[in-house]
C-alpha positions in Angstrom: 35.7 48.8 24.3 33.1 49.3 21.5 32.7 46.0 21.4 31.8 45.6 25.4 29.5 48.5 24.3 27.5 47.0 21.8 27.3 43.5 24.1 26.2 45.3 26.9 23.7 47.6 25.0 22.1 44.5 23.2 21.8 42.9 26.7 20.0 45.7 28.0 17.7 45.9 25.1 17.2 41.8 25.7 16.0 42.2 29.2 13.9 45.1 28.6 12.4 42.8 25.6 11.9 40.5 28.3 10.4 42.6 31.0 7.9 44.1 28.8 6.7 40.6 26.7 3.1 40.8 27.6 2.7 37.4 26.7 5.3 36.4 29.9 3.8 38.9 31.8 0.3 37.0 31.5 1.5 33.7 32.3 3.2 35.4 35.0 0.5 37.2 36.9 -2.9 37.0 35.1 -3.2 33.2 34.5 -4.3 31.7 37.8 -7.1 33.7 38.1 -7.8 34.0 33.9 -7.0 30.8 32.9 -4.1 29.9 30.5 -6.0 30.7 27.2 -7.4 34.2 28.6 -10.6 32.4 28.7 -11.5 33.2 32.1 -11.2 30.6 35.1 -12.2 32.6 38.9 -11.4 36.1 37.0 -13.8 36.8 33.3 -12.2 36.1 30.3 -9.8 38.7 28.8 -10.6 39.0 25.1 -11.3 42.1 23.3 -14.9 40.3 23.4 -15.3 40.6 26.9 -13.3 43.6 27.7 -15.1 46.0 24.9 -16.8 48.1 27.6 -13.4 49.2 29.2 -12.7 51.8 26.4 -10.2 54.4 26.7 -7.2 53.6 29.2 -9.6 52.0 31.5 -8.0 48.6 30.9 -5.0 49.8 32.1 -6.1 51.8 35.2 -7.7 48.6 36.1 -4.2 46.6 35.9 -2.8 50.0 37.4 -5.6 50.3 40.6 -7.2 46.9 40.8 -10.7 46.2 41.0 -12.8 47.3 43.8 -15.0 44.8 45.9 -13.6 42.2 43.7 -10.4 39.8 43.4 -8.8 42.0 41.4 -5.5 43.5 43.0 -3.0 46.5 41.9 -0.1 45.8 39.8 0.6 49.3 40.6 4.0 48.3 42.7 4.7 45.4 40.3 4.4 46.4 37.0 5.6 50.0 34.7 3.4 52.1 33.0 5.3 50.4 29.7 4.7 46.8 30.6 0.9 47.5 31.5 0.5 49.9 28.3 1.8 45.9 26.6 -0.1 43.8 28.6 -3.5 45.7 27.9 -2.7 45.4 23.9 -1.9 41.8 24.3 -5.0 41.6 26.3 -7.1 43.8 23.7 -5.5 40.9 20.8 -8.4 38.6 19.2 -7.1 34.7 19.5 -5.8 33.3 16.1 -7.9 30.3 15.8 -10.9 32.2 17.7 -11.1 29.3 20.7 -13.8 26.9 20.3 -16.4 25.8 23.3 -18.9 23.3 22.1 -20.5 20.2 23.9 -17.3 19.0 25.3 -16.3 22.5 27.0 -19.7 23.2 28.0 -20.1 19.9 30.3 -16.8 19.7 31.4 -17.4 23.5 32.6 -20.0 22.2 35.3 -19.6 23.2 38.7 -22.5 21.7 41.5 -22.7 23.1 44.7 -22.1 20.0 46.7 -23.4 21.8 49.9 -26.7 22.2 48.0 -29.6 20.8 50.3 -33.1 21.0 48.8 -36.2 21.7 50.7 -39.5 21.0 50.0 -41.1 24.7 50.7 -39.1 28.5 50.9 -37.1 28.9 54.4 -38.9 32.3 54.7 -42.6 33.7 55.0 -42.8 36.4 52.0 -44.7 35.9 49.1 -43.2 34.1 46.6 -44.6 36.5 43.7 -43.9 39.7 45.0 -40.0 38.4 45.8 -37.6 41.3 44.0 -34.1 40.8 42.9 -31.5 43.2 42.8 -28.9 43.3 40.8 -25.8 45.0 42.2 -22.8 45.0 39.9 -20.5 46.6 42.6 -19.6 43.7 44.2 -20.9 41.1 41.8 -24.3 40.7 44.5 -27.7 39.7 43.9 -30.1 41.3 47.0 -33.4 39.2 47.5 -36.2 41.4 48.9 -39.4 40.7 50.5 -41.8 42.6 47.9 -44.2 43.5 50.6 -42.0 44.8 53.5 -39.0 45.4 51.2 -36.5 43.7 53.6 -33.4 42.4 52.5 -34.0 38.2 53.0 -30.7 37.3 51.6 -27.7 38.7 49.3 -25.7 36.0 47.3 -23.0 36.2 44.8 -23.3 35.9 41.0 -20.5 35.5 38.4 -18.3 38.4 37.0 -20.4 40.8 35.3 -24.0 39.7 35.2 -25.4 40.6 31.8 -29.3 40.5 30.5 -32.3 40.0 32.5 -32.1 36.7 35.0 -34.4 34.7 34.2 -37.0 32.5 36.9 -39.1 29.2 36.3 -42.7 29.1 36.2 -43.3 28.5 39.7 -40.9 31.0 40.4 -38.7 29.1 43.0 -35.5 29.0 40.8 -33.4 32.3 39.2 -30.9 31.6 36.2 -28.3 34.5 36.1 -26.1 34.5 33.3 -22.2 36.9 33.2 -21.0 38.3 30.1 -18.3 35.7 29.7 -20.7 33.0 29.7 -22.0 31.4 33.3 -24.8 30.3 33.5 -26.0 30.1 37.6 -28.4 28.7 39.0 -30.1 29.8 42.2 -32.7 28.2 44.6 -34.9 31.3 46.5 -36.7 28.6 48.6 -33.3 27.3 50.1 -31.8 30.8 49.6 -28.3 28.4 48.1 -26.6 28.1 44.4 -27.3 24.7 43.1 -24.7 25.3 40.1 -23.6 27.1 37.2 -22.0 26.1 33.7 -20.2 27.9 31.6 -22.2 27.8 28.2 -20.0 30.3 25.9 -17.3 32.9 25.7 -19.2 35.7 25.5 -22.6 36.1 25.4 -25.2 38.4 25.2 -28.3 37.0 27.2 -30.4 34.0 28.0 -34.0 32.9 27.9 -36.1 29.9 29.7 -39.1 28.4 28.1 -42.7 29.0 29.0 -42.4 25.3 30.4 -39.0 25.8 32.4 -37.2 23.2 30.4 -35.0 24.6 28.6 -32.6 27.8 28.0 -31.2 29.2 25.6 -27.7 31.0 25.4 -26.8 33.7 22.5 -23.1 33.9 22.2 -20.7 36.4 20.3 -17.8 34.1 21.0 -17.9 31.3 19.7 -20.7 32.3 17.5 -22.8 29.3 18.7 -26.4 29.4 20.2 -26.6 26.9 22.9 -29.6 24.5 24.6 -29.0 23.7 27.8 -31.1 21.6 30.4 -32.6 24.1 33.0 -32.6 20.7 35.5 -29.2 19.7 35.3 -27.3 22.5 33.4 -26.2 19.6 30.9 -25.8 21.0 27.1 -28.8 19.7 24.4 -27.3 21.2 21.9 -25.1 23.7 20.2 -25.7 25.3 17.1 -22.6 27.5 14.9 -24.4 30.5 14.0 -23.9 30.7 9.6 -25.9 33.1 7.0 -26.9 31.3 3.8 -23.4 32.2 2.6 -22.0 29.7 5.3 -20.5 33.2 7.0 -20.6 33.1 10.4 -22.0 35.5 12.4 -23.0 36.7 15.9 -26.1 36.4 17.8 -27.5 40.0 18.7 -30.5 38.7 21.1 -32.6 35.3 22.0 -36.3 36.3 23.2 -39.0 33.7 23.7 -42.5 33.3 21.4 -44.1 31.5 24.7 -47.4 31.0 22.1 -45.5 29.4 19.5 -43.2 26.9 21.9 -40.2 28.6 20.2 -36.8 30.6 20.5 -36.6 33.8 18.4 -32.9 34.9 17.5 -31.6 37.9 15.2 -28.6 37.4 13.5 -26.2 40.3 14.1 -24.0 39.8 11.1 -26.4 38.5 8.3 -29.6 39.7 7.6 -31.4 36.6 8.9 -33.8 35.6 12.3 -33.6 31.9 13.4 -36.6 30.2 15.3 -35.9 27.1 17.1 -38.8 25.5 18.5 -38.8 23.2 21.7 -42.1 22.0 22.0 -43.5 18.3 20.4 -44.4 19.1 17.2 -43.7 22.5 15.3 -46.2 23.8 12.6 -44.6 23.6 9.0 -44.5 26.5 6.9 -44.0 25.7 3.2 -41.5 26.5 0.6 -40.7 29.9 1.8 -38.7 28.6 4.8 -35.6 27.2 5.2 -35.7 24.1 7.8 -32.2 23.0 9.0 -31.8 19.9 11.4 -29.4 17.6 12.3 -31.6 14.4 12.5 -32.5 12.7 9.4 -36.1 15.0 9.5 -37.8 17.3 11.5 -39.4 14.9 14.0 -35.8 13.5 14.7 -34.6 16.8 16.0 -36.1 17.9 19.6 -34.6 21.9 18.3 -35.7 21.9 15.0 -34.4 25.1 13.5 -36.3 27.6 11.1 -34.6 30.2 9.2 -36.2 33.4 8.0 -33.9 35.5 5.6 -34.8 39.1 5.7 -34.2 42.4 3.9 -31.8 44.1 6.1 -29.5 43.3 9.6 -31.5 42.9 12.8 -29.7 44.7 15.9 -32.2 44.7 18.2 -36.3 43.5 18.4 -39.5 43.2 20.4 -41.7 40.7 20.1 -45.2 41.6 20.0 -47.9 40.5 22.8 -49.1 37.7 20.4 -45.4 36.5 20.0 -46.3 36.5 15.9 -44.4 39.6 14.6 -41.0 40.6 15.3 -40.1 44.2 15.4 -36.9 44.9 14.2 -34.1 47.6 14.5 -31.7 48.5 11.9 -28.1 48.6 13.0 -27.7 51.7 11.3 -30.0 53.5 14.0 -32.4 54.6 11.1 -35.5 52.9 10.3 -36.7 49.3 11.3 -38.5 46.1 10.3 -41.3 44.2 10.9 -41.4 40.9 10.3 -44.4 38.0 10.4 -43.4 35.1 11.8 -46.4 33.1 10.5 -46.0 33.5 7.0 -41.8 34.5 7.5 -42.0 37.7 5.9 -41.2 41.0 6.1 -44.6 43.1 6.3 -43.7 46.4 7.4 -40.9 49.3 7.9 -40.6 51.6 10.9 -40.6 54.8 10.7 -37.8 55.4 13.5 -35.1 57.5 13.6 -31.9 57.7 16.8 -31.3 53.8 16.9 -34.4 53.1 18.7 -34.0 50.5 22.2 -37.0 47.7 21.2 -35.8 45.2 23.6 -36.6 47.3 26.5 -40.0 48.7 25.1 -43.2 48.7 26.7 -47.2 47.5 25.2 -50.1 48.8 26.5 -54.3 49.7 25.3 -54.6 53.1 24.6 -58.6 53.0 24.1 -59.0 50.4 21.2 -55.5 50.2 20.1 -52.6 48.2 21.4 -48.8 50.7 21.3 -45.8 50.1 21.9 -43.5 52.8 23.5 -39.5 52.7 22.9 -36.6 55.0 23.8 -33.7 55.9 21.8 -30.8 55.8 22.3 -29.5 58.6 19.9 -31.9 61.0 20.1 -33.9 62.3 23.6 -37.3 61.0 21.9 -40.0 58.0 23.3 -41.8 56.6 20.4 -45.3 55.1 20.0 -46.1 52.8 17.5 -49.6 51.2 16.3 -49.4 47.6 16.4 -51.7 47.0 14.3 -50.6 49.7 11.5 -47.1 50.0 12.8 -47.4 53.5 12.4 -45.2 56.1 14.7 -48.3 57.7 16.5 -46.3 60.3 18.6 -42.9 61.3 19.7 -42.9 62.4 22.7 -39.4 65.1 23.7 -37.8 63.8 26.7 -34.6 65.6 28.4 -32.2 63.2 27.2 -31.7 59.9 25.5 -33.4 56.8 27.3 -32.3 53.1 27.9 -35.4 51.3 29.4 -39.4 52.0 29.8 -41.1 50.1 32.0 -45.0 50.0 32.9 -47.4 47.8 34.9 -51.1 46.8 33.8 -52.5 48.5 37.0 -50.4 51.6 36.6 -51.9 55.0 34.2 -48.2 55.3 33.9 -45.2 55.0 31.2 -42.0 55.4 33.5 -39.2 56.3 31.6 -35.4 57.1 32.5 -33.1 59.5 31.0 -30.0 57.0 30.9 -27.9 59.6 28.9 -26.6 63.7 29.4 -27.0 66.3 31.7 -29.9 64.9 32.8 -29.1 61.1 33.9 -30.6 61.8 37.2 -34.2 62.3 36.1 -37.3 60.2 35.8 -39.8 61.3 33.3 -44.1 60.2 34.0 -45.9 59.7 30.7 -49.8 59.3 31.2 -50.6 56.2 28.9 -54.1 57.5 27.2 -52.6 61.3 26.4 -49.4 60.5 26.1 -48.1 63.4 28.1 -45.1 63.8 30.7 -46.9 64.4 33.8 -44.0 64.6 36.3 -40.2 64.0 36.2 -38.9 62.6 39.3 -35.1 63.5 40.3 -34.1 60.1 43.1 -31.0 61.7 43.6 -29.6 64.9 42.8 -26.6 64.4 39.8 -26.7 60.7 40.2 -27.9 58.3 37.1 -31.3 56.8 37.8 -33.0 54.4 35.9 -34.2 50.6 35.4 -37.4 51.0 36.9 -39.8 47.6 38.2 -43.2 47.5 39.7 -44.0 45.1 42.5 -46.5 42.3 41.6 -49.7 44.8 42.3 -48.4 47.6 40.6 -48.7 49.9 44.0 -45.1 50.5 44.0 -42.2 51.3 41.9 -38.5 50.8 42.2 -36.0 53.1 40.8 -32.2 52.3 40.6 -30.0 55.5 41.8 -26.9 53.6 39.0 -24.0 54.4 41.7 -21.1 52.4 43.0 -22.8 54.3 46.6 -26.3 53.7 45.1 -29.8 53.1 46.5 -33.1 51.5 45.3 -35.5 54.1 45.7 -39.4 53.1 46.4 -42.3 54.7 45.1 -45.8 54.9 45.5 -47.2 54.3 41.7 -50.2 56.3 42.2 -48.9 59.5 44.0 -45.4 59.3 42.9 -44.0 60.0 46.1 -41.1 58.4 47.4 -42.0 56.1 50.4 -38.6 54.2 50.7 -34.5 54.0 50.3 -32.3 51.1 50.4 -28.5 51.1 50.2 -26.7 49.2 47.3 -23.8 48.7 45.5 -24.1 49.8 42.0 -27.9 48.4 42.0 -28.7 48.2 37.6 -31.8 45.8 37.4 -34.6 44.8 39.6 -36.4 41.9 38.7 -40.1 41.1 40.5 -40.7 37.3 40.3 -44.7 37.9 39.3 -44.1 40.3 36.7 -41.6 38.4 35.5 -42.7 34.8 35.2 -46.4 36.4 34.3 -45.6 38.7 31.2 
């Protein structure tokens, strides 16, 4: 009898073992739309990589619930609270070897949109300049409006979790849109049709396309690689593994573009290094202090040759400055900042900021004789201006929370500036550029976040996204600050005007 016990017990413990292996339970229900190395095939890739913004149990109320407005079903009626409570650790596990996507992966990745039918001027009457993009993260959507009327021409899908700004080419007829897992798409606004995408890393952090439209560049956390790829054909130019001096690799926190210099700018997240990579027929040499490293047998062999700038301190976040020559960095720490010459590859100033300031999303403007630059932080409810000349902090101006973007226009008096974080995520805060005082703070919506504001090409008007799965764009006029519109979206985060865009 004890015996028949013990079998019995150790049976039941084997098929409990069974039910909950979350590596079965993958292969089971996740791998047909994740792919079979959690690398992501219809559905993103599930690697703590990708998945870092689901903090909390939010993983598993998304195996629990599903996915709204997406592909993503409940496991509610198919799975117990202890097998999803395994398959979101499995989930949350970093591969051991960390999976490698290089040349080969990248091209075999391509996807063309066989239905794809050119045409030789836009299917529609707007103007092409003052064409808007919405991104609307809800339902993985991309609006298309009519700048001047403010119509809705089309809506298109984008990949899983669009990430960065997209990006459009100098004549402004095709977008790039790149997900957090990688995908690059490519978009044609005359035809209003996708003409592709490729998949050019695991997960990455954004993209940029050169002045000239030849080229983009991809910044990946996984694998750390920076990537080249054609902007005609999608096809890989070349893929870089991302190494300090110590031959440690390391993430890439941001690609921006030095459109003066014919050149990629990169910080390094993990070693305290920036990386230029030029694309333009011969790049200016710069001497013993810098580091050249190129594949070819000399500079003028390699179409990307690469420059590396060692520095004093990590680079989280930067702005590059109007004449794309100095490189203002933040610390990681959130205290203090860098500035760094990229003529001479040297550091040449500190920053006096505190409250991890946001430089990618800050904003330059001519305050009588000098040029500033304003930038939020993220810590601290504070808008910063600096000299650019003397990086010196001019001002710190008290806001009612902690910001994520600013955003002016050349024609505007006006520094528009959300309050992303606290109490107070539903306001919009005016700063007058030349006395640097809050004039007005705009409230879209009552309790709901608003932020990521964009200008249309004239600067007359200014859009405001009301950050709600039930959301709205909300239109102003620039000069009055009175709202004159309100369109319906899903989740709306960024608005992108072609002009501005392909003009900065």
């Amino acid at each position: 009898m004890i015996r028949l016990l013990v079998s019995l017990g150790s049976a039941v413990l084997t098929a409990s073992a069974c039910l909950a292996d979350p590596a079965a339970l993958y292969q089971k229900h996740c791998v047909e739309c994740h792919g079979e190395n959690r690398l992501g095939l219809i559905g993103p890739a599930l690697l703590p990589e990708t998945l870092g913004s689901l903090r909390g149990t939010a993983l598993q109320d998304t195996i629990r619930s599903g996915r709204e407005a997406t592909e993503m079903p409940s496991f509610r009626d198919v799975l117990n609270d202890q097998q999803i409570d395994e398959l979101s650790a499995y989930l949350k596990t970093p591969q051991d070897p960390a999976p490698v996507w290089g040349m080969e992966q990248i091209s075999a990745s391509l996807i063309k949109n066989d239905d794809y039918e050119p045409v030789k001027k836009a299917l529609w009457s707007a103007d092409p300049l003052n064409v808007t993009l919405v991104v609307e993260t809800s339902d993985h959507s991309v609006s298309v409006l009519d700048g001047d009327s403010f119509e809705v021409m089309t809506r298109f899908k984008t990949p899983f979790g669009t990430r960065g700004q997209p990006k459009f080419s100098p004549d402004g007829r095709y977008v790039y849109i790149m997900s957090r897992d990688g995908w690059i798409q490519k978009f044609d606004l005359y035809a209003l049709q996708e003409v592709g995408r490729v998949r050019a890393g695991l997960n990455s952090r954004n993209i940029m396309l050169s002045h000239d439209g030849k080229w983009i560049a991809v910044a990946n956390y996984l694998p750390n690689t920076f990537a080249i790829l054609s902007a005609d054909d999608l096809s890989p130019q070349k893929v870089e593994h991302v190494k300090g001096k110590d031959g440690s690799p390391s993430r890439v926190s941001a690609v921006y573009l030095a459109a003066k210099r014919k050149s990629f700018v990169l910080a390094l997240k993990d070693t305290p290094s920036i990386w230029e990579v030029f694309y333009g027929p011969n790049p200016p040499h710069y001497g013993f202090a810098h580091d050249w490293r190129v594949e070819g047998p000399a500079p003028n062999k390699d179409p990307f040759p690469l420059r590396t700038i060692t520095v004093k301190s990590l680079v989280e976040d930067f702005y590059l400055d109007p004449t794309d020559e100095y490189v203002m960095g933040a610390s990681p720490s959130g205290t203090g900042g860098q500035v760094v010459d990229l003529v001479i590859g040297h550091k040449i100033a500190d920053l006096d900021l505190t409250g991890m300031p946001h430089l990618g999303s800050g904003s330059t403007w001519k305050m009588g004789e000098r040029t500033v630059m304003a930038t939020p932080h993220l810590r601290e409810p504070l808008v910063s201006i600096v000299d650019m000349k003397t990086w010196e902090t001019l001002k710190q101006i008290e806001m009612l929370g902690s910001g994520f973007f600013t955003r002016t226009h050349e024609n505007s008096p006006y520094l528009w500036v959300d309050v992303f974080f606290g109490p107070h995520k539903d306001a919009i805060q005016i700063i007058d550029k030349q006395t640097l005082e809050i004039v007005k703070t705009l409230r879209p919506q009552k309790g709901a976040r608003a932020a990521h504001v964009e200008f249309t090409q004239d600067g007359k008007h200014a859009l405001v996204s009301i950050w709600e799965e039930d959301g709205a764009v909300v239109i102003y006029d620039a000069k009055t600050l009175e709202e004159v519109d309100r369109l319906p979206m899903k989740k709306p985060r960024g608005k992108y005007n072609v002009g501005n865009r392909i003009e900065k």
